[in-house]
N, C-alpha and C positions, 0 to 999 in steps of 0.2 A: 799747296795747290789743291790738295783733298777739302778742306776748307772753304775754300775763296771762295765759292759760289753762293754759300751760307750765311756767310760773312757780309759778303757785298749784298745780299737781299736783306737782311738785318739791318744794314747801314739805311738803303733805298727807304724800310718800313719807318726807321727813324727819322729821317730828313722829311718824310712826308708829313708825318705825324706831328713835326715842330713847327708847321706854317701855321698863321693868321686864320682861321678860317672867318667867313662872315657867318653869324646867327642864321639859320632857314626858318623862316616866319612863315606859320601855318594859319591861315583865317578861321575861326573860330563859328560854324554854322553854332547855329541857333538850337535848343534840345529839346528834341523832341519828345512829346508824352505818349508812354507806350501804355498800354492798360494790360496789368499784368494779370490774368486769373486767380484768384482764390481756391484751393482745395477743400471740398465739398467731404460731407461727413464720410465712414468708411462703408462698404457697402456688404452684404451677406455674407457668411462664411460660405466658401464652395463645399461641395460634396467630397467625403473621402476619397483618398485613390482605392485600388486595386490592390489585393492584398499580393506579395509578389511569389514568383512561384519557386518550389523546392528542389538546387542543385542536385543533382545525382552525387551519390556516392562514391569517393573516391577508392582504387582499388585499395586490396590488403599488401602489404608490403610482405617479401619472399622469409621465411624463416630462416635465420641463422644455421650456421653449420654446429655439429657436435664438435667441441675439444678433443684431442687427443689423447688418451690416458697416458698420467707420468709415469716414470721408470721404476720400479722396484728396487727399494735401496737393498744398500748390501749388506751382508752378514758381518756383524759384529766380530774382535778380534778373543780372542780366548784370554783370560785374567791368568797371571803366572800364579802355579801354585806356592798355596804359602811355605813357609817350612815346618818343620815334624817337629812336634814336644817333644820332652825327654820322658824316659821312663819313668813311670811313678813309682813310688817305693809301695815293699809289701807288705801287709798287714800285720798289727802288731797285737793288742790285745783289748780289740775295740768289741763293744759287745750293743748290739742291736735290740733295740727292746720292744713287741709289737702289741699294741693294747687289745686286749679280750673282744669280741665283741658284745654289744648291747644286748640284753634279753628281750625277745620281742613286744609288744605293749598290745 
């Protein structure tokens, strides 16, 4: 039923379209001579325009804000100490020997 109406003009446009039609013969007047114009050579350059005039100045755009300063980092943690040598032994019969000095020149 949502159709049918679609349908049925579909069919109408085709049944029409499958007739015989006769030829329509058009009498053929006679042609007529127009006289067309020719384009004649180009003519003067015009005068310059007007040179044009200078927009105004758009305004300044508003300066940015400051950043916030970052945080101060934190204190590092303390390194464990190392551990203690041992005692060194005591001297035995070591003998130190210290050179003179030079006579001056």
């Amino acid at each position: 039923m949502r159709y049918s109406v679609v349908v049925a003009a579909a069919a109408f446009a085709l049944a029409l379209s499958a007739c015989d039609q006769a030829p329509v013969v058009v009498p053929v007047a006679p042609a007529a001579v127009v006289a067309v114009p020719v384009p004649g050579p180009a003519g003067p350059q015009g005068a310059p325009g007007a040179p044009a005039e200078k927009g105004e100045t758009g305004a300044t755009g508003a300066t940015g804000m400051t950043g916030s300063t970052g945080m101060t980092g934190s204190t590092g943690m303390m390194g464990a100490d190392g551990a203690t040598g041992a005692r060194g032994k005591t001297g035995g019969d070591t003998i130190v020997v210290v050179p003179a000095q030079a006579p001056p020149r």
